[in-house]
Predicted model as a PDB file, atoms N, CA, C, CB and O in Angstrom, pLDDT in the B-factor column:
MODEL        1                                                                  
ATOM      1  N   UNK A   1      38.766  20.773   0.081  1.00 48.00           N  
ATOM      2  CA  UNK A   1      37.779  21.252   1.012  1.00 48.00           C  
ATOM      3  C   UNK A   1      36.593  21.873   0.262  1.00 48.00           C  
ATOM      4  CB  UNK A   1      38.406  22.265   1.972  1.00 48.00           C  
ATOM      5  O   UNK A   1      35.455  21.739   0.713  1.00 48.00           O  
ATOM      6  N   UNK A   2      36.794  22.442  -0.695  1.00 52.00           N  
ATOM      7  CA  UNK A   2      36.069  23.186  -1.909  1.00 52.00           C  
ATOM      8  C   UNK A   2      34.992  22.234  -2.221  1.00 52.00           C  
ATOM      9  CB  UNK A   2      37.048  23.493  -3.300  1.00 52.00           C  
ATOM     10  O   UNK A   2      33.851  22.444  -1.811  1.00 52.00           O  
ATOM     11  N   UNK A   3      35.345  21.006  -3.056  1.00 55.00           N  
ATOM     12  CA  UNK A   3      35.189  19.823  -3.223  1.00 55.00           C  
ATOM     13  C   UNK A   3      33.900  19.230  -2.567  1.00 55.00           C  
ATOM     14  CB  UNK A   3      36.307  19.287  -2.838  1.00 55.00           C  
ATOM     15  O   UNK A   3      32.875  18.919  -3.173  1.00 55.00           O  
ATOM     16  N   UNK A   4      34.143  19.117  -1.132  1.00 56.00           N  
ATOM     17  CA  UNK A   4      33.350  18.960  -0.082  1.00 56.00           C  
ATOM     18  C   UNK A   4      32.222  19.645   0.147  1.00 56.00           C  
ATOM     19  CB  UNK A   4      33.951  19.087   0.811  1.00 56.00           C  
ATOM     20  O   UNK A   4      31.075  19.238   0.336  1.00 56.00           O  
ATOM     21  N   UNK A   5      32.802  21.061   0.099  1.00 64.00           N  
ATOM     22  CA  UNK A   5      31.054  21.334   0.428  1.00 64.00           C  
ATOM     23  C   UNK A   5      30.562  21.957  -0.669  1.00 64.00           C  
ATOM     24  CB  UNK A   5      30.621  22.364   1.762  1.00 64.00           C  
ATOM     25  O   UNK A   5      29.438  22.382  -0.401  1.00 64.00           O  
ATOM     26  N   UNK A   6      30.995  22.295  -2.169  1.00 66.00           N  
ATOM     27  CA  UNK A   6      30.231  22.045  -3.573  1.00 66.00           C  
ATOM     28  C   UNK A   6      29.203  20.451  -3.374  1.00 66.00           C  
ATOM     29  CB  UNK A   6      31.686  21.835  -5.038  1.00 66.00           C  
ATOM     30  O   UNK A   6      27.982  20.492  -3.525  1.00 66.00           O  
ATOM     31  N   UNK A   7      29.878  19.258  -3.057  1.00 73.00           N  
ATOM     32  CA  UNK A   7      28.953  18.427  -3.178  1.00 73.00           C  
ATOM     33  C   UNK A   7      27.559  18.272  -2.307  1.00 73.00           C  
ATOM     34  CB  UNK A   7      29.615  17.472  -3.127  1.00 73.00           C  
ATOM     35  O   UNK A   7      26.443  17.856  -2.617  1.00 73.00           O  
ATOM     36  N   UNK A   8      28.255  18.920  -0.770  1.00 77.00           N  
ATOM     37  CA  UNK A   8      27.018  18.869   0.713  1.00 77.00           C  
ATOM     38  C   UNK A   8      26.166  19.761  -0.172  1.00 77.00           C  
ATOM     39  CB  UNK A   8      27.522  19.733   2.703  1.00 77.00           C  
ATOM     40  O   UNK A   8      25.115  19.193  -0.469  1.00 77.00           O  
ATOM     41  N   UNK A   9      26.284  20.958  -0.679  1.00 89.00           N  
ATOM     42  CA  UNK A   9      25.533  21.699  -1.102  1.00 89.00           C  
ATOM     43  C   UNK A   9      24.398  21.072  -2.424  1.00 89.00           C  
ATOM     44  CB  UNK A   9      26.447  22.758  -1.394  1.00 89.00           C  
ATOM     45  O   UNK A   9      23.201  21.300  -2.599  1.00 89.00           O  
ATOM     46  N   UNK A  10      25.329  20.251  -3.169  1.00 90.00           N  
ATOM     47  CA  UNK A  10      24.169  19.983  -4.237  1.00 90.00           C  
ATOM     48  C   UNK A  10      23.288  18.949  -3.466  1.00 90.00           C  
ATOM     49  CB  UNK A  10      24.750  19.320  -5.823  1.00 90.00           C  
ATOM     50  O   UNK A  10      22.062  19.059  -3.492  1.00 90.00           O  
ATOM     51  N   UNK A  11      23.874  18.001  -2.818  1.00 90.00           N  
ATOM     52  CA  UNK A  11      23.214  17.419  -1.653  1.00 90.00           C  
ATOM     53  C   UNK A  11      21.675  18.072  -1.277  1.00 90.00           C  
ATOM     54  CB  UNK A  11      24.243  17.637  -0.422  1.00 90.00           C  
ATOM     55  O   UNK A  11      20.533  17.774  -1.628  1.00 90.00           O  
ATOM     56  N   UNK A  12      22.195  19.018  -0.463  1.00 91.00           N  
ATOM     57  CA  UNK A  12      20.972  19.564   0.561  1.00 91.00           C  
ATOM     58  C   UNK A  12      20.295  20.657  -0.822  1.00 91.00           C  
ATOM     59  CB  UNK A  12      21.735  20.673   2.456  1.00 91.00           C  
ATOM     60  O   UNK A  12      19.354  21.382  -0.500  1.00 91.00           O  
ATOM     61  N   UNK A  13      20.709  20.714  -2.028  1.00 92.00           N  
ATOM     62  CA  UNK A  13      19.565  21.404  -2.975  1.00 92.00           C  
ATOM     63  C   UNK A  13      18.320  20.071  -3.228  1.00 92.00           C  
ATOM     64  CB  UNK A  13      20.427  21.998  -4.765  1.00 92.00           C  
ATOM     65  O   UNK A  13      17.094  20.132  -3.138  1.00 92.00           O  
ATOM     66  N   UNK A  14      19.224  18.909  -3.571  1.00 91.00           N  
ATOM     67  CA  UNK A  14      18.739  17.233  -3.910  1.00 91.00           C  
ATOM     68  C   UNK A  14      17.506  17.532  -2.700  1.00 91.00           C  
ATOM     69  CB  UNK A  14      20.253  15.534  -3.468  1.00 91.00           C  
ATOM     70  O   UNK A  14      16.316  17.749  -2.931  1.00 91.00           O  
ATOM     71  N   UNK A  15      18.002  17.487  -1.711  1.00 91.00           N  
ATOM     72  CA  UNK A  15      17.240  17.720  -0.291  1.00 91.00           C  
ATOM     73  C   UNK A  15      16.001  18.399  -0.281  1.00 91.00           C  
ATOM     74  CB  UNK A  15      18.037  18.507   0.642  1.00 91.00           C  
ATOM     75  O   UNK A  15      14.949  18.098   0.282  1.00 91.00           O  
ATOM     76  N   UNK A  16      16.278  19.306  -0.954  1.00 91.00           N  
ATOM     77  CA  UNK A  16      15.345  20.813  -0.316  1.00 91.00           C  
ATOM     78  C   UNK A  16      14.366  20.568  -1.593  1.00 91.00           C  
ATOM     79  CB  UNK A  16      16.374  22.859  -0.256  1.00 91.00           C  
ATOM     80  O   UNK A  16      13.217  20.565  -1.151  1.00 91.00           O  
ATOM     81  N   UNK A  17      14.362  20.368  -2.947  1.00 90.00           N  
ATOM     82  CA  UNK A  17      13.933  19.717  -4.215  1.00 90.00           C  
ATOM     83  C   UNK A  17      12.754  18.939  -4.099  1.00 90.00           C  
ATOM     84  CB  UNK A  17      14.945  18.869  -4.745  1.00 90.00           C  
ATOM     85  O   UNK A  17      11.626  19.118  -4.559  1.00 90.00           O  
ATOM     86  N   UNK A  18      13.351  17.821  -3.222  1.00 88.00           N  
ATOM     87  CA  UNK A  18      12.601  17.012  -3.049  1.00 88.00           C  
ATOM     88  C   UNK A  18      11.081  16.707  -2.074  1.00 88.00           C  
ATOM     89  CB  UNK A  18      13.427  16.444  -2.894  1.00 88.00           C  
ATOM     90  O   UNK A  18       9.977  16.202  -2.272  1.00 88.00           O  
ATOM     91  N   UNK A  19      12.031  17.543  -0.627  1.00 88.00           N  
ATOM     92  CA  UNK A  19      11.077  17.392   0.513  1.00 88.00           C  
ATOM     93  C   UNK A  19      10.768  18.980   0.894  1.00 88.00           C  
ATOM     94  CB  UNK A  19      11.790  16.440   1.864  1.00 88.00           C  
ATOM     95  O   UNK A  19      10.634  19.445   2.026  1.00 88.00           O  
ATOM     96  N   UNK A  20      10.704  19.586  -0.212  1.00 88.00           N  
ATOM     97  CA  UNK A  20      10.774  21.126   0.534  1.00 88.00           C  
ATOM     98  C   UNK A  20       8.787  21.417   0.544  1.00 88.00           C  
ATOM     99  CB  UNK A  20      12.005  22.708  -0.844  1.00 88.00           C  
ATOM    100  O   UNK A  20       8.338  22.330   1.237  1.00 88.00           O  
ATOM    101  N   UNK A  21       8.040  20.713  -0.116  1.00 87.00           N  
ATOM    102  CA  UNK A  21       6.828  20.596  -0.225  1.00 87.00           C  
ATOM    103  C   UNK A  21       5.703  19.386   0.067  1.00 87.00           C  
ATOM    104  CB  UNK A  21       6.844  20.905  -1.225  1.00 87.00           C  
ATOM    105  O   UNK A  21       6.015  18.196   0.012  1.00 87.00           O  
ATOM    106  N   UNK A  22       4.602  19.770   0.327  1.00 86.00           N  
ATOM    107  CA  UNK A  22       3.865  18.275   0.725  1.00 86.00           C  
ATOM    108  C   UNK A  22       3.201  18.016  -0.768  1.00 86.00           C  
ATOM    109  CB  UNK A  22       2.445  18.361   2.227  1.00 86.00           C  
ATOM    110  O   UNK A  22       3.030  18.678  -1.792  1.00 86.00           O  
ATOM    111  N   UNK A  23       2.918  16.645  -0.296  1.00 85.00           N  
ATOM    112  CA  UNK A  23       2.598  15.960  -1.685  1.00 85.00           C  
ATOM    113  C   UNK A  23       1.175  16.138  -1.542  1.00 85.00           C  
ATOM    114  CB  UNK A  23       3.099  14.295  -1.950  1.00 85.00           C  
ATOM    115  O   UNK A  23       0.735  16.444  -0.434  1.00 85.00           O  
ATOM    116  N   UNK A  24       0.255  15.958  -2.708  1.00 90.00           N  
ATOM    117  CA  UNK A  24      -1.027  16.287  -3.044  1.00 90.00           C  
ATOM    118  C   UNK A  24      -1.649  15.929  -2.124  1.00 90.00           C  
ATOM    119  CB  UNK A  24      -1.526  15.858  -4.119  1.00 90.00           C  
ATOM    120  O   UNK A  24      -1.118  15.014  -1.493  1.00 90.00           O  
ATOM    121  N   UNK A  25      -2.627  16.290  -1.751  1.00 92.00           N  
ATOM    122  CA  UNK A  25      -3.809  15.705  -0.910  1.00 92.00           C  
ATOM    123  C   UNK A  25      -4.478  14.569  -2.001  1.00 92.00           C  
ATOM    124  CB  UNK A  25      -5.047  17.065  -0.397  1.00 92.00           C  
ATOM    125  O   UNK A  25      -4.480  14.584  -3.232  1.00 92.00           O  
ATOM    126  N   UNK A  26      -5.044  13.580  -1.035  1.00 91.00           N  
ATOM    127  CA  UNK A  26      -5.861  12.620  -2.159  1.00 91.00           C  
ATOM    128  C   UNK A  26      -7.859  12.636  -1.570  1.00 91.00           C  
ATOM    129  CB  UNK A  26      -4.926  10.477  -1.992  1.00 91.00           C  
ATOM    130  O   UNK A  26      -8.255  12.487  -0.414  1.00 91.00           O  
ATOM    131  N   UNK A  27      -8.313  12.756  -2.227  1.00 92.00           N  
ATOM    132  CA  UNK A  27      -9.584  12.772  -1.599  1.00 92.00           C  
ATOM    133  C   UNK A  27      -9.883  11.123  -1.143  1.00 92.00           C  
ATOM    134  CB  UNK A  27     -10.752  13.445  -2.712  1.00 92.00           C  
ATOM    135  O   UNK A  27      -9.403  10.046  -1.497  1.00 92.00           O  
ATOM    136  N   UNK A  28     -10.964  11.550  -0.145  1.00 90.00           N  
ATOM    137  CA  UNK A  28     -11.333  10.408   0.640  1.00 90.00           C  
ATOM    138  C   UNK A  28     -12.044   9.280  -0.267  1.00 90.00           C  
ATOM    139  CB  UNK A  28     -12.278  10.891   1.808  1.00 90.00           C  
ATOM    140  O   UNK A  28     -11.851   8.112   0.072  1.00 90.00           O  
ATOM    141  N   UNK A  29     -12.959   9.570  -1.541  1.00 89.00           N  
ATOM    142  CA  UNK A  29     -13.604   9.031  -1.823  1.00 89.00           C  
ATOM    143  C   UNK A  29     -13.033   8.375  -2.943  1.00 89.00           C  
ATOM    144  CB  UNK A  29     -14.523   9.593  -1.803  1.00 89.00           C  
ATOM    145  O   UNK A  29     -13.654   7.427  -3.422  1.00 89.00           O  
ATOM    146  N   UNK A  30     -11.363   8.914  -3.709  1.00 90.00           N  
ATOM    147  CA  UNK A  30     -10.570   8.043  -3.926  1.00 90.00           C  
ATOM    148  C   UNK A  30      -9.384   6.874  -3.101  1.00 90.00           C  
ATOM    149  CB  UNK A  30     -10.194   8.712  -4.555  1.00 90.00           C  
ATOM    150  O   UNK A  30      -8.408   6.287  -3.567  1.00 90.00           O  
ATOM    151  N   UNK A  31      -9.844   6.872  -2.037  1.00 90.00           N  
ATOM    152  CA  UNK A  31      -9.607   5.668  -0.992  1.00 90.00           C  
ATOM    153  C   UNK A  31     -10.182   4.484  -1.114  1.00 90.00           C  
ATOM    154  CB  UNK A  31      -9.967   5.957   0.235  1.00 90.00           C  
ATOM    155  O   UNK A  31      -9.598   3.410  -0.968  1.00 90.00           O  
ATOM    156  N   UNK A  32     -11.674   4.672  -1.461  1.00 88.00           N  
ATOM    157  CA  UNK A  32     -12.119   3.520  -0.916  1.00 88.00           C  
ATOM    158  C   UNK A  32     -12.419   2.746  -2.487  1.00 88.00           C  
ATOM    159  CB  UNK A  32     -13.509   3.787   0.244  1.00 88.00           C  
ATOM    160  O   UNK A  32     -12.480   3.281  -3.594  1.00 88.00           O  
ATOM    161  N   UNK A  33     -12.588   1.189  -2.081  1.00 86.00           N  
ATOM    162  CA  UNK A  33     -12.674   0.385  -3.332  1.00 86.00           C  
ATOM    163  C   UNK A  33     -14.145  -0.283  -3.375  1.00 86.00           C  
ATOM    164  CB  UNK A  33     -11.461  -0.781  -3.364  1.00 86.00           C  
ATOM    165  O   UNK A  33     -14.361  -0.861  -2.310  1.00 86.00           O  
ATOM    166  N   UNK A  34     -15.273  -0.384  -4.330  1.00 87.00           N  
ATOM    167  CA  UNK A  34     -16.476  -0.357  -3.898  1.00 87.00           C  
ATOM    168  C   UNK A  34     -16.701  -1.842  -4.865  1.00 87.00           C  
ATOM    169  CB  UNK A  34     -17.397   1.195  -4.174  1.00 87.00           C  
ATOM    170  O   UNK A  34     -16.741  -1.494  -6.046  1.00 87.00           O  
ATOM    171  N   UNK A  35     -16.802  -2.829  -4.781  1.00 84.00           N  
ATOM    172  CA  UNK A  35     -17.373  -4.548  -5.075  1.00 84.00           C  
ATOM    173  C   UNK A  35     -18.337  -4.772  -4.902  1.00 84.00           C  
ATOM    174  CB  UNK A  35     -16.965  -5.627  -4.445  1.00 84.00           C  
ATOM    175  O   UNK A  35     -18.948  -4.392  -3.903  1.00 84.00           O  
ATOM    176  N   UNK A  36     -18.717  -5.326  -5.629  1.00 86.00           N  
ATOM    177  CA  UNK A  36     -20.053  -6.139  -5.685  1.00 86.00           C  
ATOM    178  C   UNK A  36     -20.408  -7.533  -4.718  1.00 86.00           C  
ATOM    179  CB  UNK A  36     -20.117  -6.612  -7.157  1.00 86.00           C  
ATOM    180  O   UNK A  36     -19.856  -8.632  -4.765  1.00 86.00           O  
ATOM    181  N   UNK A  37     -21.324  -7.157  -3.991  1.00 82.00           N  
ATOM    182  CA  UNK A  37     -21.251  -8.879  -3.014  1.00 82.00           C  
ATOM    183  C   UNK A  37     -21.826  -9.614  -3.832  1.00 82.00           C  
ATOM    184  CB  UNK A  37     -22.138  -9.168  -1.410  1.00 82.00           C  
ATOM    185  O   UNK A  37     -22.777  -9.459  -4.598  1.00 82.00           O  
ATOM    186  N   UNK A  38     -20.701 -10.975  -3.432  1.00 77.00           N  
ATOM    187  CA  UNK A  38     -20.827 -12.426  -4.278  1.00 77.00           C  
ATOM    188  C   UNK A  38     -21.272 -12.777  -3.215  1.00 77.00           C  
ATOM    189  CB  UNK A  38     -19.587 -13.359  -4.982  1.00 77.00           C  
ATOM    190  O   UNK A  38     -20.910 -12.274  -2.152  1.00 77.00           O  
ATOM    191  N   UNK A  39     -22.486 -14.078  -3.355  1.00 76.00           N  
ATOM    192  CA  UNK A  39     -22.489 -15.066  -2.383  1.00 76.00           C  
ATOM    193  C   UNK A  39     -22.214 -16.271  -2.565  1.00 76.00           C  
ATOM    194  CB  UNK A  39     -23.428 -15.132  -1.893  1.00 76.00           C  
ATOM    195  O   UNK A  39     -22.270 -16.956  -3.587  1.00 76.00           O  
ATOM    196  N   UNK A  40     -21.872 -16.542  -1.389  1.00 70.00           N  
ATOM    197  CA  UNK A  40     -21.277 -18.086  -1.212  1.00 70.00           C  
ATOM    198  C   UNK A  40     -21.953 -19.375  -1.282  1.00 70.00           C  
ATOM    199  CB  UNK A  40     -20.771 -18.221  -0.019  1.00 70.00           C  
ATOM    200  O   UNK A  40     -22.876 -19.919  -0.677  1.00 70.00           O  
ATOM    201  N   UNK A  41     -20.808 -19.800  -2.667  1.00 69.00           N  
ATOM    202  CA  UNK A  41     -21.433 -21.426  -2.844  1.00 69.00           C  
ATOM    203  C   UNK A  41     -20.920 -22.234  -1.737  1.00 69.00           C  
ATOM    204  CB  UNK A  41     -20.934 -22.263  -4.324  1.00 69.00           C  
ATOM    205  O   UNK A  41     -19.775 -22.687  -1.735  1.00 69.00           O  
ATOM    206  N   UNK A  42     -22.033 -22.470  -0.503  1.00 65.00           N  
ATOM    207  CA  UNK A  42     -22.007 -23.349   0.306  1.00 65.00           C  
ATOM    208  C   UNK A  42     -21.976 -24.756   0.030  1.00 65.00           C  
ATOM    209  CB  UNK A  42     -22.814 -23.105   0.921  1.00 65.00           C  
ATOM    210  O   UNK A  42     -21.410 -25.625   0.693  1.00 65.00           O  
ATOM    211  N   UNK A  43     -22.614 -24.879  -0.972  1.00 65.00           N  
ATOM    212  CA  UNK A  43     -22.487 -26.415  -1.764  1.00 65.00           C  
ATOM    213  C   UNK A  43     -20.932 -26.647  -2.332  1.00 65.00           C  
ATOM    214  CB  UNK A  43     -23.655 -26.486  -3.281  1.00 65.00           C  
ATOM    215  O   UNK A  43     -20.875 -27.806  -2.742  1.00 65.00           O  
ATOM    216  N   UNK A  44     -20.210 -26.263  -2.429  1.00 63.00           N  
ATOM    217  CA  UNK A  44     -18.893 -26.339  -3.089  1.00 63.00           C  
ATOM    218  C   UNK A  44     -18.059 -27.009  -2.154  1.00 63.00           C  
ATOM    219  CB  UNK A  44     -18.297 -24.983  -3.491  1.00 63.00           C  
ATOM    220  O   UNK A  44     -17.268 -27.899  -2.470  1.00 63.00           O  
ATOM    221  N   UNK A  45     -18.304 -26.420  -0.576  1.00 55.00           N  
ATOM    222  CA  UNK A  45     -16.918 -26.830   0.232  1.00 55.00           C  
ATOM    223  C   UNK A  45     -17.935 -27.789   1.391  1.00 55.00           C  
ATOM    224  CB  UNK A  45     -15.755 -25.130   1.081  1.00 55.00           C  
ATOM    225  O   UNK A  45     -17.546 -28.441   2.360  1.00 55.00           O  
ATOM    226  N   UNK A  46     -19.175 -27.613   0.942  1.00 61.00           N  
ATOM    227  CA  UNK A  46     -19.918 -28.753   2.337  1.00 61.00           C  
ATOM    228  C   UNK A  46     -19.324 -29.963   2.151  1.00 61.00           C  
ATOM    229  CB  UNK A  46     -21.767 -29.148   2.311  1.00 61.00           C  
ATOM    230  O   UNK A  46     -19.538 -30.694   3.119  1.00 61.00           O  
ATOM    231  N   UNK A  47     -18.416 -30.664   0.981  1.00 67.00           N  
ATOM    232  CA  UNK A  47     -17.855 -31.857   1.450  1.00 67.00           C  
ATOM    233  C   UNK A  47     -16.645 -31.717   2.062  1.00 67.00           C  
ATOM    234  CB  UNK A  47     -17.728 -32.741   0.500  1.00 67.00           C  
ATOM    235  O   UNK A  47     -16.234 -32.768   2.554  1.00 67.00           O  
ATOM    236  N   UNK A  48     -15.892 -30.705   2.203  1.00 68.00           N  
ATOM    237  CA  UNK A  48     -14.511 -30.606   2.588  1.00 68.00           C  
ATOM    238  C   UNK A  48     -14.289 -30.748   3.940  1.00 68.00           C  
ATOM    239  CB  UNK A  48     -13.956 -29.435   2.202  1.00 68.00           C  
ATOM    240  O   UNK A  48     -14.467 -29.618   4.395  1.00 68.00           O  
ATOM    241  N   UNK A  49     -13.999 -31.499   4.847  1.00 73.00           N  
ATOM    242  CA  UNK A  49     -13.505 -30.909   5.904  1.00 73.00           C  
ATOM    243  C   UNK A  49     -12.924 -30.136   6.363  1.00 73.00           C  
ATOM    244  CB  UNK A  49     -13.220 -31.217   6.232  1.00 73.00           C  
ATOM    245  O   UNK A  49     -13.363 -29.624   7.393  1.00 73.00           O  
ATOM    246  N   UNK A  50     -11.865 -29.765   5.894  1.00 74.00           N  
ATOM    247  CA  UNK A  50     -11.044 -28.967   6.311  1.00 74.00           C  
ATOM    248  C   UNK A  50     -11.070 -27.409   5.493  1.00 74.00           C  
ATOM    249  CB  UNK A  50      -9.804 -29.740   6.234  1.00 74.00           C  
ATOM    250  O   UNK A  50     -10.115 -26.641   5.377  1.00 74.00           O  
ATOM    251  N   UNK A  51     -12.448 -27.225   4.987  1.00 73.00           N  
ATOM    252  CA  UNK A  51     -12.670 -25.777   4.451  1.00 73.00           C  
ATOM    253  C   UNK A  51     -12.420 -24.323   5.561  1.00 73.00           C  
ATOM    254  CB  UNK A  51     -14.322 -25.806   3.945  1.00 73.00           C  
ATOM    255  O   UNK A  51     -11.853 -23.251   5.350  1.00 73.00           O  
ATOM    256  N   UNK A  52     -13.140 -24.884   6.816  1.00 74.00           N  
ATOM    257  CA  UNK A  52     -13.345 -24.210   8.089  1.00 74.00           C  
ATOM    258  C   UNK A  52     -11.643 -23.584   8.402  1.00 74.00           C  
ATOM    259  CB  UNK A  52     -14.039 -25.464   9.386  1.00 74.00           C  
ATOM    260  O   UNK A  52     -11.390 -22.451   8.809  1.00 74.00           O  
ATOM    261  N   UNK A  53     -10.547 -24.754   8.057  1.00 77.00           N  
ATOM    262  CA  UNK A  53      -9.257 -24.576   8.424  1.00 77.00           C  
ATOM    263  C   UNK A  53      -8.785 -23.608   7.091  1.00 77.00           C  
ATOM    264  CB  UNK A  53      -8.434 -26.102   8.673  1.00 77.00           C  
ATOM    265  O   UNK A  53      -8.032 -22.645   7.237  1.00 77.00           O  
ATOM    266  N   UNK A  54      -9.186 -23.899   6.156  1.00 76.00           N  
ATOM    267  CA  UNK A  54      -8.506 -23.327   4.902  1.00 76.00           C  
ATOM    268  C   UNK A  54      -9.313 -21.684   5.282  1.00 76.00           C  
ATOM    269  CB  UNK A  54      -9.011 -24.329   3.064  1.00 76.00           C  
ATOM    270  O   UNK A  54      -8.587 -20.699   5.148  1.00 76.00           O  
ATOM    271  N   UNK A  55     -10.527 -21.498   5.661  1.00 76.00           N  
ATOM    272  CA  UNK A  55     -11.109 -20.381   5.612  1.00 76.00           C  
ATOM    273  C   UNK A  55      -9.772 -19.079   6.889  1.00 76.00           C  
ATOM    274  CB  UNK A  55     -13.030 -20.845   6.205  1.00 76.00           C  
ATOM    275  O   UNK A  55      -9.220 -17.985   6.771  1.00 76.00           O  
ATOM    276  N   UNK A  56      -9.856 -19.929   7.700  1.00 77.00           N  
ATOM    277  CA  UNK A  56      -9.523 -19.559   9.163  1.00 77.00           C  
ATOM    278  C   UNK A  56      -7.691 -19.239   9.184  1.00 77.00           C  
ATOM    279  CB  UNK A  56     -10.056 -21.079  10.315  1.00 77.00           C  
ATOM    280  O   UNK A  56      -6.984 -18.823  10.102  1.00 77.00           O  
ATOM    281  N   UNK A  57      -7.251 -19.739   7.392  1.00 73.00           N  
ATOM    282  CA  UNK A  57      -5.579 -19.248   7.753  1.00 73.00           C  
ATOM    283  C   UNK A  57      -4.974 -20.124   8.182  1.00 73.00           C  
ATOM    284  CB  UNK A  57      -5.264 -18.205   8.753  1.00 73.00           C  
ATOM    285  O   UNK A  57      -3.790 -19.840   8.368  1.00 73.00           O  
ATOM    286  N   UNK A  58      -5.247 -21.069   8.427  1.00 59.00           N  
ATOM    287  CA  UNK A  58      -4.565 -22.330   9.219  1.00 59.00           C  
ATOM    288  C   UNK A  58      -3.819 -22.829   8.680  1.00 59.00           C  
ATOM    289  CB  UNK A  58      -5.208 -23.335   9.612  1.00 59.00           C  
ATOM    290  O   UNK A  58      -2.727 -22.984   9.227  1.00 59.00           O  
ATOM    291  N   UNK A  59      -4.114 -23.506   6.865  1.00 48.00           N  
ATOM    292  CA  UNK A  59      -3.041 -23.889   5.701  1.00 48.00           C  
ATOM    293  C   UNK A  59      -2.110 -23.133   5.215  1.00 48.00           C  
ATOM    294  CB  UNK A  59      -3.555 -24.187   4.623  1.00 48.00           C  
ATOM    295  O   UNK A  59      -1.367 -23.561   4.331  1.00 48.00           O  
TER     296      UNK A  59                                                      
ENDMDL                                                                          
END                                                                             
């Protein structure tokens, strides 16, 4: 019985260790991801038919 709740106990320390605090705040302006706009070679897929389908998720 001893046994038992020596282990519940290291348990709920494991417990309390872990989630007893909140994790860092992250700032907003490390959220966002900032790229450069490419534009599109329209000449590349104007022979394809089925670019419109490949664009759209369809394949």
């Amino acid at each position: 019985m001893e046994h038992e709740r020596t282990s519940a106990d290291a348990a709920q320390r494991q417990r309390h260790l872990r989630f007893s605090r909140l994790p860092e705040p992250i700032r907003l302006k490390d959220t966002v991801e900032e790229r450069p706009v490419v534009t599109r070679d329209w000449g590349s897929s104007a022979c394809n038919p089925d670019a419109w389908l490949i664009r759209m998720g369809g394949l």
